[in-house]
ChimeraX commands (.cxc) that place a marker at each C-alpha (Angstrom):
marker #1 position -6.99,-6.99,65.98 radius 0.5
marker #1 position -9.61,-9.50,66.98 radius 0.5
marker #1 position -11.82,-7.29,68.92 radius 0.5
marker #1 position -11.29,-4.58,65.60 radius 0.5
marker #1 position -12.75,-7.62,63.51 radius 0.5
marker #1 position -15.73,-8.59,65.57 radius 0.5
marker #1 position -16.34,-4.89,66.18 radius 0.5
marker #1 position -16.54,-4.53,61.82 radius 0.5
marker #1 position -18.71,-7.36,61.74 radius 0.5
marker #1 position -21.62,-6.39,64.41 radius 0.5
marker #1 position -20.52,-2.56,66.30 radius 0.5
marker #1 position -20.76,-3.99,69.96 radius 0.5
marker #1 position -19.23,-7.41,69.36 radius 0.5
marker #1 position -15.59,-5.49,70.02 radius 0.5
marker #1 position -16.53,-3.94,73.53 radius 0.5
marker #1 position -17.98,-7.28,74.25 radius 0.5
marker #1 position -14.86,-9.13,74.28 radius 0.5
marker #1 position -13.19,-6.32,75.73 radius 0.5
marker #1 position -15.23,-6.44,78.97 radius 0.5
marker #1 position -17.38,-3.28,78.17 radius 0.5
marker #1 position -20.39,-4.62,78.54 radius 0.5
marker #1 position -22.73,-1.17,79.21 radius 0.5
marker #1 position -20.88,0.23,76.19 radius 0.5
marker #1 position -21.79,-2.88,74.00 radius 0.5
marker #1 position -25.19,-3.13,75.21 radius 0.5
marker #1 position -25.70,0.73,73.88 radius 0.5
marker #1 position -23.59,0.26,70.91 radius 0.5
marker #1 position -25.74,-2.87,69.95 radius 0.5
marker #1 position -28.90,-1.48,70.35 radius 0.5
marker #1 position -28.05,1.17,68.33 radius 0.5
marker #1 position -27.14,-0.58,65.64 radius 0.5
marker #1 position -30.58,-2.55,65.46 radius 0.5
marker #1 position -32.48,0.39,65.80 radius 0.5
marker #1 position -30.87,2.60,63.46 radius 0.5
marker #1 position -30.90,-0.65,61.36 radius 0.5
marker #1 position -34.46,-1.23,61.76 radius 0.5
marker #1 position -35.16,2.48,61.54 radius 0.5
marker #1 position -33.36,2.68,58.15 radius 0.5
marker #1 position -34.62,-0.24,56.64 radius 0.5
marker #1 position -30.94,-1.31,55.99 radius 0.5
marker #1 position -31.33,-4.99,55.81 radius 0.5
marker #1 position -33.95,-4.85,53.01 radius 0.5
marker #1 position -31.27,-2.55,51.16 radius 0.5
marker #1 position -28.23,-4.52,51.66 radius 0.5
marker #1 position -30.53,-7.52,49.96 radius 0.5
marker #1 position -31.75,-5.44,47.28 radius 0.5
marker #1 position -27.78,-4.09,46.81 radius 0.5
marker #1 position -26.52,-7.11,46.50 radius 0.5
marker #1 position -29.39,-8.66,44.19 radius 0.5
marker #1 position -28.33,-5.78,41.51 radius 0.5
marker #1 position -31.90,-3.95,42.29 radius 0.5
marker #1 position -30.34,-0.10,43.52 radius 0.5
marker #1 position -32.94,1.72,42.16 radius 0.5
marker #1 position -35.41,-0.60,44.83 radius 0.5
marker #1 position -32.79,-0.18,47.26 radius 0.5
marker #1 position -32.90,3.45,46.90 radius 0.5
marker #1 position -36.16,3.84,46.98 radius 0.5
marker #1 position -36.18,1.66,50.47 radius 0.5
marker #1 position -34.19,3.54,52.01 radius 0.5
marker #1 position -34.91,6.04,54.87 radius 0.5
marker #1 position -31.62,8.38,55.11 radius 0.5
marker #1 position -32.87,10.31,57.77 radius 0.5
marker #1 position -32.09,7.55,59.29 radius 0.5
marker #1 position -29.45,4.91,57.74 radius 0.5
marker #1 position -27.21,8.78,58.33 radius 0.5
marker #1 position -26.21,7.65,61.35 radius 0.5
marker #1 position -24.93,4.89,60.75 radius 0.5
marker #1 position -20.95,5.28,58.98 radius 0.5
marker #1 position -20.48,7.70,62.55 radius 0.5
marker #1 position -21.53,4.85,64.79 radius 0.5
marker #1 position -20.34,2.01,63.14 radius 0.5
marker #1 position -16.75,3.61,62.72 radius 0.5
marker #1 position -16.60,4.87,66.28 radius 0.5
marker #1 position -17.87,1.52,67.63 radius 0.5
marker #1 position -14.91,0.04,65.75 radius 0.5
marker #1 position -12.40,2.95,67.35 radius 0.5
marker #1 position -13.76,2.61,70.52 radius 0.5
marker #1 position -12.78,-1.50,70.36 radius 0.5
marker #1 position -9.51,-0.92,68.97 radius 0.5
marker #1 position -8.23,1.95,71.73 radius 0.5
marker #1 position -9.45,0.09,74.13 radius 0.5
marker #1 position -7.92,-3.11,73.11 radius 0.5
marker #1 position -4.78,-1.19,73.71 radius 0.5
marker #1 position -4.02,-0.33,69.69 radius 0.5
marker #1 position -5.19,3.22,69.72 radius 0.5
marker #1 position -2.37,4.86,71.65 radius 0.5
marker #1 position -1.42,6.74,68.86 radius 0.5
marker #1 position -2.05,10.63,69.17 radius 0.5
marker #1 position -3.46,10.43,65.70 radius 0.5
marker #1 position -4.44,6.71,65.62 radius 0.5
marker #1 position -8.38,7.77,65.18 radius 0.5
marker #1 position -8.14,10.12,62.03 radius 0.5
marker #1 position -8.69,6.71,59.62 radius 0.5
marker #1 position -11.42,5.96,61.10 radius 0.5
marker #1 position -12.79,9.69,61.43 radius 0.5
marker #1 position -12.40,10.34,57.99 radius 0.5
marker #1 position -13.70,7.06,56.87 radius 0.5
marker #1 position -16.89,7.88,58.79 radius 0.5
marker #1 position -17.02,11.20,56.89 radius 0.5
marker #1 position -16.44,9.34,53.29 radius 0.5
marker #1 position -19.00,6.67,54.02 radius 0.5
marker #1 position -21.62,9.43,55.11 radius 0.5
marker #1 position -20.92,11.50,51.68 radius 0.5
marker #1 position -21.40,8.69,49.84 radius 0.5
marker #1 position -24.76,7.86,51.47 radius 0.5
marker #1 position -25.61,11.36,50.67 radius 0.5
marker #1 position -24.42,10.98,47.12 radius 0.5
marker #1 position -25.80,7.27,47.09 radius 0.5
marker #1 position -28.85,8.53,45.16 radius 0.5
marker #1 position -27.23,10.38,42.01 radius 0.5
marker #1 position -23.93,9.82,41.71 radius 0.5
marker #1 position -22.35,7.13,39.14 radius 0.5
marker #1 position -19.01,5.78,38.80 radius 0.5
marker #1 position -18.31,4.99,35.43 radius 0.5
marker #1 position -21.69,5.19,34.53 radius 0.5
marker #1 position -23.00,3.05,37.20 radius 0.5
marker #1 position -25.08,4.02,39.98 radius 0.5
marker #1 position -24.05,1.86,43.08 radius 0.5
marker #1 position -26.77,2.75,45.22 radius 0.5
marker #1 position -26.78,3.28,49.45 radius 0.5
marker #1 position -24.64,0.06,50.44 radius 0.5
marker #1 position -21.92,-0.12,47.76 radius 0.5
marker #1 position -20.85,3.77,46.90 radius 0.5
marker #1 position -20.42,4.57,51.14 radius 0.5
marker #1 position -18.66,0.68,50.99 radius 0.5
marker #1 position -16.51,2.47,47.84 radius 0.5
marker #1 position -16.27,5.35,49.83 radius 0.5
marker #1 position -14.26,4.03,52.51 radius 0.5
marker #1 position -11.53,3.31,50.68 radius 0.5
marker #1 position -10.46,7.27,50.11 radius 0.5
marker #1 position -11.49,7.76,54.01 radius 0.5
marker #1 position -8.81,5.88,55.18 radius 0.5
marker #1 position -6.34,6.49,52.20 radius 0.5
marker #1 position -6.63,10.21,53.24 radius 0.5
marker #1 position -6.89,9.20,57.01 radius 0.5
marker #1 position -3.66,7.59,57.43 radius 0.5
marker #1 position -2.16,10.18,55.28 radius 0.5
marker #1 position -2.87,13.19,57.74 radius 0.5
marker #1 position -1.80,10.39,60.77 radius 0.5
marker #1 position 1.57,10.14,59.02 radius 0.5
marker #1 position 1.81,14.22,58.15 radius 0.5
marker #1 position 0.57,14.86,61.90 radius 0.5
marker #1 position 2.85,12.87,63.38 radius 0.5
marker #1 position 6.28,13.43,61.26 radius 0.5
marker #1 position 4.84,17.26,61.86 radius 0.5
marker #1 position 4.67,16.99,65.69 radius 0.5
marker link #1:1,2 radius 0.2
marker link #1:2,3 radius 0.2
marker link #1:3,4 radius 0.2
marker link #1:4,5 radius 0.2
marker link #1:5,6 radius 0.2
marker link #1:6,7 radius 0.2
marker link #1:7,8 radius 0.2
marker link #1:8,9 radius 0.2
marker link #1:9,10 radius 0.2
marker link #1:10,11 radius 0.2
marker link #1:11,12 radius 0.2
marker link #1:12,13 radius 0.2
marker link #1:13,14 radius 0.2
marker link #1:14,15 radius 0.2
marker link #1:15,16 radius 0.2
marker link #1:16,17 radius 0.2
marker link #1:17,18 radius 0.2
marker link #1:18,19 radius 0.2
marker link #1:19,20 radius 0.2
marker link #1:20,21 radius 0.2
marker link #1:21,22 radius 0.2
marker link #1:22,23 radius 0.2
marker link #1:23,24 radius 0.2
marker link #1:24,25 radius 0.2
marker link #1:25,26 radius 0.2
marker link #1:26,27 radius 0.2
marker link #1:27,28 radius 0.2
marker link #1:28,29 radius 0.2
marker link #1:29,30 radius 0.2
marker link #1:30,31 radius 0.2
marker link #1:31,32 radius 0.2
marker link #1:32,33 radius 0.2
marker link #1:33,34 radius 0.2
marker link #1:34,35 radius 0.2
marker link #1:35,36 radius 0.2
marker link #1:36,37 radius 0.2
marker link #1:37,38 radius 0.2
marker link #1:38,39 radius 0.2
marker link #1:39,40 radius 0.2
marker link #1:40,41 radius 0.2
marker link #1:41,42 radius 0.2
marker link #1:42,43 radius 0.2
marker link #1:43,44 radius 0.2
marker link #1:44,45 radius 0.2
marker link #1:45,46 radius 0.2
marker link #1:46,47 radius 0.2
marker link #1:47,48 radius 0.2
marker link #1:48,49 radius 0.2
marker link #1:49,50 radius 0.2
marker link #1:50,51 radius 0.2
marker link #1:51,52 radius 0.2
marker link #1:52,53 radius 0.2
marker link #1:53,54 radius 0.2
marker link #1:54,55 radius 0.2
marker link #1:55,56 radius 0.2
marker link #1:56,57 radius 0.2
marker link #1:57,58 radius 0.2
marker link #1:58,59 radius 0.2
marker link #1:59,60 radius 0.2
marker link #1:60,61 radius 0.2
marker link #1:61,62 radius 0.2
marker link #1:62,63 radius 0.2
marker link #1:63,64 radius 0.2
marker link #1:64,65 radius 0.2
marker link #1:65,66 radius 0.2
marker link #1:66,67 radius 0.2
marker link #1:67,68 radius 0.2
marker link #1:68,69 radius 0.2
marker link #1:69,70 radius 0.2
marker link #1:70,71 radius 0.2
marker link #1:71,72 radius 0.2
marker link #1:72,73 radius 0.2
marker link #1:73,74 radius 0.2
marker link #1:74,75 radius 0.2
marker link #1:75,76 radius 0.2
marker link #1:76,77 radius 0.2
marker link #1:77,78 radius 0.2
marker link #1:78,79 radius 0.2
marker link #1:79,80 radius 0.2
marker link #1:80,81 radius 0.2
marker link #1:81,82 radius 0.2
marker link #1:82,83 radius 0.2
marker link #1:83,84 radius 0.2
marker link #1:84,85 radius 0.2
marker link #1:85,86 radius 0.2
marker link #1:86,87 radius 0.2
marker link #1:87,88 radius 0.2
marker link #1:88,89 radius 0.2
marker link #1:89,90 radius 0.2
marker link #1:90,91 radius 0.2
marker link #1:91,92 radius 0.2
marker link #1:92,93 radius 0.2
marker link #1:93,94 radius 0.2
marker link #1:94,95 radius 0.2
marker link #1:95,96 radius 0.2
marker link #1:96,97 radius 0.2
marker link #1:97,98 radius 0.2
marker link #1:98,99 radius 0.2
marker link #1:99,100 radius 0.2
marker link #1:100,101 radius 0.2
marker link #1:101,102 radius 0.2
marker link #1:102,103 radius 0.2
marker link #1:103,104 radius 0.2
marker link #1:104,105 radius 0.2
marker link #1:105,106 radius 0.2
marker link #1:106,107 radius 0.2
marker link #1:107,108 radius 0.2
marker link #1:108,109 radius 0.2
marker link #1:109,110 radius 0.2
marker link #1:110,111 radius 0.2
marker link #1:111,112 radius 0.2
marker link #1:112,113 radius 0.2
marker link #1:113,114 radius 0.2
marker link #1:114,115 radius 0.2
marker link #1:115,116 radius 0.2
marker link #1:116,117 radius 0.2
marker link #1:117,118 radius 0.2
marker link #1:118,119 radius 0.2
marker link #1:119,120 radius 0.2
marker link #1:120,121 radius 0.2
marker link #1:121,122 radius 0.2
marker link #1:122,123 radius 0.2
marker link #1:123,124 radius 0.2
marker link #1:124,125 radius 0.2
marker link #1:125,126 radius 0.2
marker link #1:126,127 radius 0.2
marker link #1:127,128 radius 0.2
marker link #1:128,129 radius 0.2
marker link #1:129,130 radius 0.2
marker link #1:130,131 radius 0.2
marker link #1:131,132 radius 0.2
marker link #1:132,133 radius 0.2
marker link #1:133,134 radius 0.2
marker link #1:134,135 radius 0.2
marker link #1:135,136 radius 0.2
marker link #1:136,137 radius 0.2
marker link #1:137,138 radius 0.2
marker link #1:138,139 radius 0.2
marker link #1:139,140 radius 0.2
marker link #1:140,141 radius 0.2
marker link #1:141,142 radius 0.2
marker link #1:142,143 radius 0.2
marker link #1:143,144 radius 0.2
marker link #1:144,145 radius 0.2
marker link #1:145,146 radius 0.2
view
C-alpha cells in the first residue's frame, strides 16, 4: 500500500521504492514534462484559488490529456509490482478511472455540476470517483463470472 501511496502522490515515487529505477526515471520525467507541457501547476493554483475560468483558459489539453493514462498506470504499475496486483482483474479500477478522469478533462471546459463549473483539476478529481465505483464493479462481475 505504501508504494500505491507514494506512487498517487508523485507517478515514479512507487517504482522507486520498489527497485525499478529505469521505470521511475521514465515515469518521472514524464510527469514533469507533460506537467510542464500542460501548464498544470499554474492550473492546480488557479483551481484551488476559485479562478476556473483562468484555469481554463491556462490550460493546454493537448497536452494535460495525457496525463489521467500515465498517472493511473504509474500507480498500477507500483501496486502489481509490489505484489497486490495478482488479481486477473485487479487493473480494471484503475483503467476505468483513467478513462473517467480523461472525460472529465474533456468535459472540464463546459460541463457544470449543479450549476457549477469545476474546471480541469476538480471535475477529472470528481471524475474518479465513478471510475473506480464502476471499476471494481466489473472486477467483482468478472471474477464471480469466471
Amino acid at each position: 500500500m505504501e508504494k500505491l501511496l507514494w506512487s498517487i502522490a508523485l507517478p515514479g515515487f512507487g517504482q522507486l521504492l520498489n527497485g525499478k529505477y529505469i521505470k521511475a526515471i521514465v515515469f518521472i520525467f514524464l510527469e514533469l514534462f507533460i506537467n510542464i507541457q500542460g501548464n498544470f501547476n499554474t492550473v492546480i493554483l488557479l483551481s484551488f484559488h476559485g479562478k476556473i475560468e483562468e484555469a481554463i483558459q491556462q490550460t493546454n489539453y493537448g497536452w494535460l490529456m495525457f496525463y489521467p493514462c500515465l498517472y493511473f498506470f504509474a500507480m498500477w504499475d507500483a501496486y502489481r509490482d509490489d505484489g497486490r496486483g495478482k488479481d486477473r482483474y485487479a487493473f480494471l479500477p484503475f483503467v476505468f478511472a483513467a478513462y473517467f478522469v480523461t472525460m472529465g478533462l474533456i468535459y472540464s471546459t463546459n460541463l457544470k455540476l449543479f450549476g457549477v463549473l469545476f474546471g480541469p483539476v476538480w471535475l477529472p478529481m470528481l471524475s474518479v470517483i465513478p471510475g473506480v465505483v464502476i471499476g471494481l464493479f466489473l472486477k467483482g462481475l468478472f471474477r464471480n463470472t469466471s
